[in-house]
DOKOL-285860 format. One record per residue: residue in three letters; x, y, z of N, C-alpha, C, CB in turn. Coordinates in steps of 0.1 Angstrom, whole numbers, plus 5000, padded with zeros to 4 digits. Glycine has a CB too. Layout:
BEGIN
ALAXYZXYZXYZXYZ;...
This chain:
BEGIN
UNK497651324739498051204747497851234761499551174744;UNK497351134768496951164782497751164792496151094786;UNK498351184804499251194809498851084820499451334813;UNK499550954825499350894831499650914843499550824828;UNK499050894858499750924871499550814877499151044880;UNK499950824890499450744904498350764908500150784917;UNK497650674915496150674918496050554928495350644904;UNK495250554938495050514951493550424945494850664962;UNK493750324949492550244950491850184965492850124942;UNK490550174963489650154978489949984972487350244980;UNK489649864979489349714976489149694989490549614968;UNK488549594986488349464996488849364996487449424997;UNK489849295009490249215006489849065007490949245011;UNK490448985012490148815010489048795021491748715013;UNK489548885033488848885045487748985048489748885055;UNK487549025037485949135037486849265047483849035049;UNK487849335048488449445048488549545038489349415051;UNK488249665045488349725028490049785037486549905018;UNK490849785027492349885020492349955010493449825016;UNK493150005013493750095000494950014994494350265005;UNK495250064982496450064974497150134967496350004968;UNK498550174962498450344959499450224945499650534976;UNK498950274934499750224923500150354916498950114914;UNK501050284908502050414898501650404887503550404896;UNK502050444881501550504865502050414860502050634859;UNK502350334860501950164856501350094858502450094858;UNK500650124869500150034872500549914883499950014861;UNK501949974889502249824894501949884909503949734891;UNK502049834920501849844935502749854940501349774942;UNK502850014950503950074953503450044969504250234946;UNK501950064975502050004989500650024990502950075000;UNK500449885004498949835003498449895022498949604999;UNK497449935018497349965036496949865044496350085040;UNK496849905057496149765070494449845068497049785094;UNK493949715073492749715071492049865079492149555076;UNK491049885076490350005080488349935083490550155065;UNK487450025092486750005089485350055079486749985096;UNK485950135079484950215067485750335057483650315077;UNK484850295046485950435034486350575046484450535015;UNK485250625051485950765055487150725062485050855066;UNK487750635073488550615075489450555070488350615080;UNK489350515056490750505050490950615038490950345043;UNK489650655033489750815032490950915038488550855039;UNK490650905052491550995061493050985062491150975073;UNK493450835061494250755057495150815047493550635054;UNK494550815033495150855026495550995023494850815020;UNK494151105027494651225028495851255039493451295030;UNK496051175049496851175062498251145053496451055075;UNK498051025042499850955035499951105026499850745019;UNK498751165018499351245010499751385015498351255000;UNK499651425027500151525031501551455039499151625039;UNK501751335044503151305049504151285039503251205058;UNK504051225031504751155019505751315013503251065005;UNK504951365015505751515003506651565013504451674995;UNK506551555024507351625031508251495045506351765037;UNK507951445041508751295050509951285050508451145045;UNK510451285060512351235060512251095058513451265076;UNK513451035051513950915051514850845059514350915041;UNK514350775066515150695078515350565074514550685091;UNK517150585069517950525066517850335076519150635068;UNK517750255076518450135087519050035082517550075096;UNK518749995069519949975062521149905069520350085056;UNK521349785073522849715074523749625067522949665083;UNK524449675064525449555054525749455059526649595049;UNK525749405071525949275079525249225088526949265085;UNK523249295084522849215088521749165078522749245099;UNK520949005077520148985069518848985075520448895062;UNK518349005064516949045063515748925068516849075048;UNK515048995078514148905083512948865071513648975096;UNK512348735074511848655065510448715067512148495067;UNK509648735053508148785058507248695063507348855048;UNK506048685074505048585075504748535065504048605080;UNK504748435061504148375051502648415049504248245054;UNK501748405056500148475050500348615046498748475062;UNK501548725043501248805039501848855025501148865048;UNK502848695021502548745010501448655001503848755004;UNK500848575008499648535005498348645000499348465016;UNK498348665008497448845017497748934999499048985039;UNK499148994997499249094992499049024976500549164997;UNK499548894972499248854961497648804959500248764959;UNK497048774964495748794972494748964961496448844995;UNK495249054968495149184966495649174951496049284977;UNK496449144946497049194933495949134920498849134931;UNK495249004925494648934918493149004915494748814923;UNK492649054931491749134926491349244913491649164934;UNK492549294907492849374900492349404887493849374900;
């Protein structure tokens, strides 16, 4: 039996950008990058998330009384956009 992981995908988006995407061993999308212009640099990109991610502090901001700002609308356009390519 094969062991499923996380795994980083190169795409192109709606607007001829290439990003990355880092999905989980499910398959579902844990986070999508900003556009880049060429693989080496989103290449770098990711070798850059995979050495911060393991050792990253978590900064809390989190408020209980206050609510949550509304996202632009074109991005969750954008990100569902991205999911379709799939």
């Amino acid at each position: 039996m094969a062991i499923m992981v996380g795994h980083f995908e190169l795409l192109t988006d709606h607007q001829s950008h290439l990003r990355f995407q880092l999905l989980a061993p499910d398959g579902s999308v844990l986070a999508v990058s900003g556009p880049f212009d060429d693989r080496g640099a989103a290449a770098a990109a990711i070798t850059e998330l995979r050495d911060c991610a393991g050792t990253g502090l978590l900064k809390d901001h989190f408020r209980t009384t206050t609510t949550m700002v509304k996202p632009k609308p074109g991005l969750a356009v954008e990100l569902e956009d991205l999911n379709d390519e799939q």
